[in-house]
C-alpha positions as CSV (number, residue, x, y, z in Angstrom):
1,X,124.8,-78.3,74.2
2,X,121.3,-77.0,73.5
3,X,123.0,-73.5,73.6
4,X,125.0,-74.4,71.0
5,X,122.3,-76.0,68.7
6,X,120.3,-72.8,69.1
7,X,123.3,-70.7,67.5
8,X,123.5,-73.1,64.8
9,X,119.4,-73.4,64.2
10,X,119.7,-69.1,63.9
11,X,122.4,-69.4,61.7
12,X,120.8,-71.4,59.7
13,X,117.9,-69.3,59.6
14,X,120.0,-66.4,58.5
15,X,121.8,-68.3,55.6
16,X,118.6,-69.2,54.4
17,X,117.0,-65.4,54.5
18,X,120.5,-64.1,52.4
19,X,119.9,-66.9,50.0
20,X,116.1,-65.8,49.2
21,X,117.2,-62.7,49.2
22,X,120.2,-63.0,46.4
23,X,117.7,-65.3,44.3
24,X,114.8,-62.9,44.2
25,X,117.5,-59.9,42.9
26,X,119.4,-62.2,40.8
27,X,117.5,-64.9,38.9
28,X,113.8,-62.9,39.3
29,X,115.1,-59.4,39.3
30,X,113.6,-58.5,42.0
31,X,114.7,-55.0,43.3
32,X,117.5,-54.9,46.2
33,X,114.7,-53.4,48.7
34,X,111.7,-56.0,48.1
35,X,114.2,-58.6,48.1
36,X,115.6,-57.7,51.3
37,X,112.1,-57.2,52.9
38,X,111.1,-60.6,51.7
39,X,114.2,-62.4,53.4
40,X,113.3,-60.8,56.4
41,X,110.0,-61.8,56.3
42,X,110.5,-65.5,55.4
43,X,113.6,-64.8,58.4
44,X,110.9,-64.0,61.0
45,X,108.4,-66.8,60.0
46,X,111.3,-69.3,60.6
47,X,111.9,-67.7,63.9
48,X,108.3,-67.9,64.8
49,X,108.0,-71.4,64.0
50,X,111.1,-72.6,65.6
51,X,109.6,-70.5,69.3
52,X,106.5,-72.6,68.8
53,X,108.4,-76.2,68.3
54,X,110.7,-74.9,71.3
55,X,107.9,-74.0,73.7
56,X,106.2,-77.5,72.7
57,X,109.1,-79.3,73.5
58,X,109.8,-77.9,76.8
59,X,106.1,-77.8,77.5
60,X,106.3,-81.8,76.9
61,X,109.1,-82.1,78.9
62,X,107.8,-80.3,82.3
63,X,104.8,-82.4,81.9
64,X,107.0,-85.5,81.9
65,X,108.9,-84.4,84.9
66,X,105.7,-83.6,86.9
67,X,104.7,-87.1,85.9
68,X,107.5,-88.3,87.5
69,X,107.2,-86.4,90.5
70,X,103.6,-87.5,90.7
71,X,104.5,-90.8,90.9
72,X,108.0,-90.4,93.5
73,X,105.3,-87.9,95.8
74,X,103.0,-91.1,95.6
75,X,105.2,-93.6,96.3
76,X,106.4,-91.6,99.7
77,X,102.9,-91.2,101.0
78,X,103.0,-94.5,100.8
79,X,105.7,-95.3,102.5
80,X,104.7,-92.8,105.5
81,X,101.2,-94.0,106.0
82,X,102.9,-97.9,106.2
83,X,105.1,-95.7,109.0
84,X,103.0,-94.0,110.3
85,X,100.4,-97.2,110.8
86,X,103.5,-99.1,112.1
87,X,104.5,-96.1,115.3
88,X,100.9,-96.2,115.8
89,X,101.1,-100.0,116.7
90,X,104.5,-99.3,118.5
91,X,102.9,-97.1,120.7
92,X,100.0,-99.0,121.8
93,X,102.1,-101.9,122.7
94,X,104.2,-99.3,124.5
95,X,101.4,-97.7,126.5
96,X,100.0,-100.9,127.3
97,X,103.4,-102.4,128.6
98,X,104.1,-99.2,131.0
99,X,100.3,-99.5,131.8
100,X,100.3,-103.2,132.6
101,X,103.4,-102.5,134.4
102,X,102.9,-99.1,136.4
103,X,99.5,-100.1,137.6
104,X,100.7,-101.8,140.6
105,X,103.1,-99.0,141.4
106,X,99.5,-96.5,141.1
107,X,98.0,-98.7,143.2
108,X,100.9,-98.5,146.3
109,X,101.1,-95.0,145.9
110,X,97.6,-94.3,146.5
111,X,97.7,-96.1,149.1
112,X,100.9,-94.7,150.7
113,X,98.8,-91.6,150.4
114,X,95.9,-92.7,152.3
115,X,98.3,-93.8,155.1
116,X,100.0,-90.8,155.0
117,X,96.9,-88.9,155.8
118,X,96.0,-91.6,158.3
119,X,99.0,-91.0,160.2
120,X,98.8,-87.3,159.7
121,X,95.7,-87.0,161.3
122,X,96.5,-89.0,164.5
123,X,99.9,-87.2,165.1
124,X,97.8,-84.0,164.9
125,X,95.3,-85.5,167.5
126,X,98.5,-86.8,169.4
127,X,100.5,-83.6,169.8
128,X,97.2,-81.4,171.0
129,X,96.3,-83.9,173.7
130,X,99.5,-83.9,174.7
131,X,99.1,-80.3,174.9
132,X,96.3,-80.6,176.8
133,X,98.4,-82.7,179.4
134,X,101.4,-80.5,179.3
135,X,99.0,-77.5,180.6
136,X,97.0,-80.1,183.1
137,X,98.8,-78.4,186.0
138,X,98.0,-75.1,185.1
139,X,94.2,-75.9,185.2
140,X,93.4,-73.8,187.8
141,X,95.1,-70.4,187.0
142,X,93.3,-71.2,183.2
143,X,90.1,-73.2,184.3
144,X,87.6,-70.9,183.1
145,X,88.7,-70.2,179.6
146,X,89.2,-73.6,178.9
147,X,85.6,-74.8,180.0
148,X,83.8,-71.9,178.3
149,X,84.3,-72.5,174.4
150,X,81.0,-74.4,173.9
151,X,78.5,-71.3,175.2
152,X,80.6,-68.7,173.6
153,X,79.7,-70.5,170.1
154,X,76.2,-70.8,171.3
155,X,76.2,-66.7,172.2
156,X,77.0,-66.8,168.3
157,X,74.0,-68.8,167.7
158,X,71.7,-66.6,169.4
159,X,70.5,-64.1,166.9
160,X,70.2,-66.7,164.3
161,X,68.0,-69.3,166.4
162,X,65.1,-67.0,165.4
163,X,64.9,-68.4,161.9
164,X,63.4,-72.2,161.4
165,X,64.8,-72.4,158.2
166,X,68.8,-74.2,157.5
167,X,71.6,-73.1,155.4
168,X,75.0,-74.8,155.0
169,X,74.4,-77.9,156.4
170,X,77.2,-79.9,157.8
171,X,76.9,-83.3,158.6
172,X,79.2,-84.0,162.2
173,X,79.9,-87.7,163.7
174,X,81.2,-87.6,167.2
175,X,83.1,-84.6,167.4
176,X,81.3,-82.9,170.1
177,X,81.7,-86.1,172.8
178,X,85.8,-85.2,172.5
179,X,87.2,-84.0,175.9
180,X,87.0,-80.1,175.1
181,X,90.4,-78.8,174.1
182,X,89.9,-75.4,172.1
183,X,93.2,-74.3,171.8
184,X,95.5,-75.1,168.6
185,X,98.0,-78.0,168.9
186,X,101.1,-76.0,168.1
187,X,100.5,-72.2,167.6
188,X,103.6,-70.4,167.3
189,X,103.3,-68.2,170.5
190,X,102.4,-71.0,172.7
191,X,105.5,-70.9,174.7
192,X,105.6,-67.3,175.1
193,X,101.8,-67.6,176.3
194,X,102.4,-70.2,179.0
195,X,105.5,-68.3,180.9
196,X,103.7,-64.3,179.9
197,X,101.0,-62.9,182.0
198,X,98.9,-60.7,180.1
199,X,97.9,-57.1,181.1
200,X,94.9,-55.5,182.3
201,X,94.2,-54.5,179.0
202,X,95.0,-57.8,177.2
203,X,93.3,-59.6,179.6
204,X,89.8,-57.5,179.0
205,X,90.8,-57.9,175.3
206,X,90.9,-61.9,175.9
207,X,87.4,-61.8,177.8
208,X,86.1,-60.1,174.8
209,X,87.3,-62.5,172.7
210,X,86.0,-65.4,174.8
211,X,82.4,-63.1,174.9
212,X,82.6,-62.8,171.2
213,X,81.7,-59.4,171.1
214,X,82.7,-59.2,168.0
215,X,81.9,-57.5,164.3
216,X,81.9,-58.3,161.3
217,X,83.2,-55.6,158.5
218,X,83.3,-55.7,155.2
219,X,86.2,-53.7,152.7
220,X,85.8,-54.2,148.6
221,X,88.5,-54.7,146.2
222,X,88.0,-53.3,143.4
223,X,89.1,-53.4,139.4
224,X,90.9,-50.6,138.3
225,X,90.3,-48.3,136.6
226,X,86.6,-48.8,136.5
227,X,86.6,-49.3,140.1
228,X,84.0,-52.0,140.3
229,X,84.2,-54.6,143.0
230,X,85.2,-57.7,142.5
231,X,86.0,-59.1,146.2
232,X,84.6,-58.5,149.8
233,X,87.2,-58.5,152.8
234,X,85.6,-60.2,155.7
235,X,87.4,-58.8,159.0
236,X,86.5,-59.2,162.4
237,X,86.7,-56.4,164.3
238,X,86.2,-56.6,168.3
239,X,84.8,-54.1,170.7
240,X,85.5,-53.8,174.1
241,X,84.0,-53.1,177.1
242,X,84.9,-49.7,177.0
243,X,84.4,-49.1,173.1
244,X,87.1,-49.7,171.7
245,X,87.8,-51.7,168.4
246,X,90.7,-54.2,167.7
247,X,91.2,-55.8,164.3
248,X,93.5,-57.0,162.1
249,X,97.1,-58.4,163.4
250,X,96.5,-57.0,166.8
251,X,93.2,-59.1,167.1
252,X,95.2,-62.2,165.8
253,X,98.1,-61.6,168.6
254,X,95.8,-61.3,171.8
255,X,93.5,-64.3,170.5
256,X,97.1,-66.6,170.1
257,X,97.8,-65.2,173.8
258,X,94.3,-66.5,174.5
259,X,94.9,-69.6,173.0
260,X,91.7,-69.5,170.8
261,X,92.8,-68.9,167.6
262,X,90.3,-71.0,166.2
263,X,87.4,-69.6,167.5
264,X,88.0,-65.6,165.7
265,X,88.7,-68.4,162.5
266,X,85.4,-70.2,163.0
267,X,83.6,-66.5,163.5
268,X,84.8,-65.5,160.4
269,X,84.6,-68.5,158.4
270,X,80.7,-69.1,159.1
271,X,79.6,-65.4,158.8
272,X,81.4,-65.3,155.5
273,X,79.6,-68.1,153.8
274,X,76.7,-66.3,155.0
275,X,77.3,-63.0,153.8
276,X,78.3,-64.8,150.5
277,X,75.0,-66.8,150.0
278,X,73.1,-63.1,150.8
279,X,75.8,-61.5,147.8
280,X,75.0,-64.1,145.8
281,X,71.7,-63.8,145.7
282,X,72.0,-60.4,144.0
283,X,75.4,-60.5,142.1
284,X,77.2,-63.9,141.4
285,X,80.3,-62.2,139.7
286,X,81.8,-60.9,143.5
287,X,83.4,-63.1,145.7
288,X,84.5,-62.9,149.2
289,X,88.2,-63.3,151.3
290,X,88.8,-64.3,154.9
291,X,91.7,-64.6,156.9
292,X,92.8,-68.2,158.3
293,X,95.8,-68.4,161.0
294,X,98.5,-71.5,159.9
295,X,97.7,-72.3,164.0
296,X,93.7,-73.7,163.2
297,X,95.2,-75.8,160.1
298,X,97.7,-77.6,163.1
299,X,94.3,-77.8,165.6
300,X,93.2,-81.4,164.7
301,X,89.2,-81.2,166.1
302,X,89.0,-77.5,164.4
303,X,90.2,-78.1,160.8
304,X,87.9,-81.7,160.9
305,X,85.3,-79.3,161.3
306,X,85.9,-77.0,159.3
307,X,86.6,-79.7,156.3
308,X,83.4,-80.8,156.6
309,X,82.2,-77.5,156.6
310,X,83.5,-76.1,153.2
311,X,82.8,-79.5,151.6
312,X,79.4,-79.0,152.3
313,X,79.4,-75.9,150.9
314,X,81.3,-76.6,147.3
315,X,79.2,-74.6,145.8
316,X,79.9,-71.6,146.9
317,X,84.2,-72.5,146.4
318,X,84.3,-70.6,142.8
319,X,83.7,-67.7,145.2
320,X,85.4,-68.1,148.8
321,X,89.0,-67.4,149.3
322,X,91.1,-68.1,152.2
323,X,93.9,-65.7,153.1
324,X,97.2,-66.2,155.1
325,X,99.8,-64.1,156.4
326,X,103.4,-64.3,154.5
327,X,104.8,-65.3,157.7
328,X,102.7,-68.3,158.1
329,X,103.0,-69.6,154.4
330,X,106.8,-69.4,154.6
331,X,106.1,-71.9,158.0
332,X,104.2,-73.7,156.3
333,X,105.2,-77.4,157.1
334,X,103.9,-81.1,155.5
335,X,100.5,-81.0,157.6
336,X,99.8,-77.3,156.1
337,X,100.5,-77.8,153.2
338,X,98.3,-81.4,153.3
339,X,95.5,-79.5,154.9
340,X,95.6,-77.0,152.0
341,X,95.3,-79.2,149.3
342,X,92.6,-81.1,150.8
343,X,90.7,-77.6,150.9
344,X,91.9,-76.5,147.2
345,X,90.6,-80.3,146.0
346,X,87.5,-79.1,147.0
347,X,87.5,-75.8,144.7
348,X,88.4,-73.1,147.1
349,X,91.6,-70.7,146.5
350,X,93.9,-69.2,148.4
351,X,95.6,-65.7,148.5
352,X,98.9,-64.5,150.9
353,X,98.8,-61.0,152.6
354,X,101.4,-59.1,154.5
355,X,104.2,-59.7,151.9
356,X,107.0,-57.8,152.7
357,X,110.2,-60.0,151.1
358,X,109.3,-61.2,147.6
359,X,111.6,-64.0,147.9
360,X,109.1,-66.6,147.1
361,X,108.2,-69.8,144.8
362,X,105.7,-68.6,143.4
363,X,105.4,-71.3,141.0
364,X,104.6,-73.7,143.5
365,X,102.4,-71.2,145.2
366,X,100.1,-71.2,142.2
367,X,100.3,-74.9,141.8
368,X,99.0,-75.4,145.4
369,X,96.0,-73.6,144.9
370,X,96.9,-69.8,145.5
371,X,95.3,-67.6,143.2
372,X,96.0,-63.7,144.8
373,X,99.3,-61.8,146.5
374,X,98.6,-58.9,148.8
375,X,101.0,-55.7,148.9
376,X,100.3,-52.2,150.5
377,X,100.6,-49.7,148.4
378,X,103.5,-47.7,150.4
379,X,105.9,-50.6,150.5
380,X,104.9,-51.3,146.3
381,X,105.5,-48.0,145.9
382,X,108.4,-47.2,148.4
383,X,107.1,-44.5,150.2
384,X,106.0,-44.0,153.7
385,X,107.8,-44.9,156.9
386,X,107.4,-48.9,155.7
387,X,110.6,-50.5,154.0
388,X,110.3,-51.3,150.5
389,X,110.4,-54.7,149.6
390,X,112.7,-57.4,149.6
391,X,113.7,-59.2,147.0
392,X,115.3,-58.8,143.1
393,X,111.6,-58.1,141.4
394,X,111.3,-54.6,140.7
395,X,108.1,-53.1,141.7
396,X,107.1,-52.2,138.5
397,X,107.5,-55.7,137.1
398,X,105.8,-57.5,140.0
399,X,102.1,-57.7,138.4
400,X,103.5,-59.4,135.1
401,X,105.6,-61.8,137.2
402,X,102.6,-63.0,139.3
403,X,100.6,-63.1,136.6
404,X,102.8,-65.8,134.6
405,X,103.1,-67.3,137.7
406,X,98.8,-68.0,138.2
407,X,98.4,-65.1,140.5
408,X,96.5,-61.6,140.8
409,X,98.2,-59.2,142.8
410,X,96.2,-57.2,145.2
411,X,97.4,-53.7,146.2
412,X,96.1,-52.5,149.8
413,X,95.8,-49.4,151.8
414,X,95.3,-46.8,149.3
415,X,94.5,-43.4,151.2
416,X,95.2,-41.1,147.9
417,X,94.3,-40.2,144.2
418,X,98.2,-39.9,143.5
419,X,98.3,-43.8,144.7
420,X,95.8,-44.9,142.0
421,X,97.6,-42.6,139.7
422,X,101.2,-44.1,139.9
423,X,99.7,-48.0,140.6
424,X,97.9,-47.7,136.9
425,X,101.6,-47.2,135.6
426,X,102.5,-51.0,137.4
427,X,99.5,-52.2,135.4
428,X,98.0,-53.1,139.1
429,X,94.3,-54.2,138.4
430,X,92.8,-54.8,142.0
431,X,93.0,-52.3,145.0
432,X,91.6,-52.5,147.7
433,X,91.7,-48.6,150.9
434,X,90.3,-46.8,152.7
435,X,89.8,-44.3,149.0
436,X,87.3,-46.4,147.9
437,X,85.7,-47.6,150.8
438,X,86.6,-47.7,154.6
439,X,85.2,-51.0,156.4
440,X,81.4,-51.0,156.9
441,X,79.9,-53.2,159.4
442,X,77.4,-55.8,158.1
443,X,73.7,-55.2,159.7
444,X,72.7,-58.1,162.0
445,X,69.3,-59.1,160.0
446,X,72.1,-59.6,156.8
447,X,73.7,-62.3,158.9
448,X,70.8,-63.7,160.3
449,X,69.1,-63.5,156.6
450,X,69.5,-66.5,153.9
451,X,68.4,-69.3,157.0
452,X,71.1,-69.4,159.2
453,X,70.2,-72.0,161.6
454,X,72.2,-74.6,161.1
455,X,75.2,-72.4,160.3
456,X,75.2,-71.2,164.0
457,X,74.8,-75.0,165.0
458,X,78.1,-75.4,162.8
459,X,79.7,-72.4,164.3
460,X,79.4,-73.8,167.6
461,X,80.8,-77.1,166.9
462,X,83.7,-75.9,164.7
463,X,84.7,-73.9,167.4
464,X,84.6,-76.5,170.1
């Protein structure tokens, strides 16, 4: 329709330009030429004016229409604030109804929990002095290793009674008047170690053990590619009568045939807080890493201890980092995995070592406090006389897929350049060999530095 009335309004317009133009040549004689120029003329005036009425009109009637809108736009904000006021007061009502209502439930859960532990603790002081019963008859043939756990914690002691001063200071109610029962409640080689008799050379290695003639050694890992360390590995390395060093898994195995897991554990544990409070002293951006056995978490008067230990020492948590085997997280059982989250409620983190089969949650790892994975560099890389790793993770996407999951993985045993070289293209950040530093052994005036007394009072009764 307004089409339309535009073709008639130009026509119109053009009618009236001829007409001017015949008038002027016929009734004022006006030349053909000026004639014609004039009806153009008075043609593109019309035009002109009929744009400007035109562009009014429409202007007028956008203005109108955004009026309109104004007051539709105003009416619905309106109408969502009264909304949004009324899911406000909907959900209020709601949280208050599943509050009044899940409260009791809260309440029974929390205390399910506290039974839980309740009940988790006496089992675990059940089963080891039932342990301690089952191996009654066999007192003789094992009478002196049983009886000597309180002055091989003492010999610990000795080069730190020198010092008056006290450092970690752990509060202990009662747990040195238990009957004396050293060895873990369920390790996993117990059977073998009642029914094996150990060899000459085991049993001087055990008599070490029990003498604690032992070392303590410390390996950085560090940030690649700078190389700057970011973690000290605290192992314990033994040396025997006739010089000879034992570390690592073949320490671990001849203290489980010894039955006193817990003590290399409470060696280790105690020297690393101190080593940590002497680091920290100088640099508070390194931290440090022991290694725990899954048999001291299942020894009831040891992990007590040791509880009250670390909690004393919170402060320190953002720093210390427990470590256990792949083959002891994947045994992991209720009680462990109890244990560990009473430690990680305190702050501390937790890495596994040894992995050889990625098949593993690590999703739940990271939830239950684990923060580091530890692979050698031969099986990450598939090399070497070690089999590559199990699992359906390529090596190459491993890093990203702990790192989504909360964890850092930790690439060990590096002996070459070409190692570091082809571990930058997995995006690996932390290594840790023998290439950037072989294990040094830490100076006796470190460990008996930073007031140490107590600490060697706490060694000896953690290890009781």
């Amino acid at each position: 329709m307004m089409r339309l009335a535009s073709v008639l309004v130009i026509g119109s317009m053009v009618i009236i330009a001829a007409s001017i133009v015949i008038v002027l040549n016929v009734l004022f004689d006006f030349p053909m030429g000026q004639a014609a120029i004039l009806g153009i003329a008075s043609l593109c005036a019309m035009v002109l004016f009929q744009t400007t009425l035109q562009r009014r009109a429409d202007r007028d009637w956008l203005e109108k229409r955004v009026g309109e809108i104004g007051v539709v736009t105003s009416d619905l904000t309106k109408d969502v604030g009264d909304l949004t006021a009324r899911m406000t007061r909907l959900e209020t009502k709601v949280a208050e109804g599943l509050a009044d209502t899940e409260s009791p439930l809260a309440e029974e859960v929390m205390l399910l929990g506290s039974l839980l532990k309740q009940v988790t603790d006496t089992l675990a002081d059940a089963e080891q002095r039932l342990d301690t019963l089952e191996r009654r008859p066999q007192a003789p043939a094992h009478a002196a290793p049983v009886e000597r756990p309180e002055p091989l914690f003492a010999e610990v002691a000795q080069p730190a009674v020198q010092q008056p001063a006290e450092t970690f200071p752990v509060r202990h109610s009662g747990f040195h008047s238990e009957p004396p029962a050293p060895a873990p409640s369920r390790p996993a080689p117990a059977p073998a170690a009642e029914t094996r008799v150990p060899s000459a050379v085991e049993q001087e290695i055990i008599e070490s053990i029990r003498s604690e003639r032992m070392e303590i050694h410390l390996q950085p890992i560090v940030v690649l590619p700078q190389r700057k360390v970011r973690i000290y590995e605290a192992i314990a390395v033994l040396r025997t009568r006739s010089g000879d060093m034992i570390s690592g898994r073949a320490l671990r195995e001849m203290a489980e045939v010894a039955r006193i897991t817990p003590r290399i554990d409470t060696f280790l544990v105690v020297r690393a807080f101190q080593i940590m409070k002497r680091l920290n002293s100088r640099n508070r951006d390194v931290g440090i890493m022991t290694t725990l056995s899954l048999g001291s978490l299942l020894d009831g008067p040891f992990f007590r201890e040791f509880q009250g230990f670390v909690a004393q020492n919170r402060t320190m948590a953002e720093f210390v980092t427990f470590e256990f085997a792949e083959p002891d997280v994947r045994q992991m059982g209720p009680i462990e995995t109890e244990s560990l989250a009473a430690i990680a409620e305190l702050g501390y983190r937790f890495s596994i070592g040894s992995i050889a089969d990625l098949r593993l949650d690590y999703q739940s790892l990271g939830e239950r406090g684990f923060r580091y994975a530890r692979v050698s560099a031969d099986r990450l890389l598939g090399r070497g006389e070690r089999e590559p790793l199990k699992g359906d993770i390529h090596p190459v996407d491993l890093a990203g897929h702990l790192a989504r999951k909360g964890l850092e993985l930790i690439v060990d045993q590096i002996e070459t350049e070409a190692q570091v070289l082809d571990l930058l293209d997995y995006e690996i950040r932390l290594a840790q060999g023998n290439l950037f530093s072989a294990p040094r052994l830490v100076r006796p005036e470190v460990l008996q530095t930073g007031q140490p007394a107590d600490a060697a009072r706490a060694t000896a009764r953690v290890g009781r």
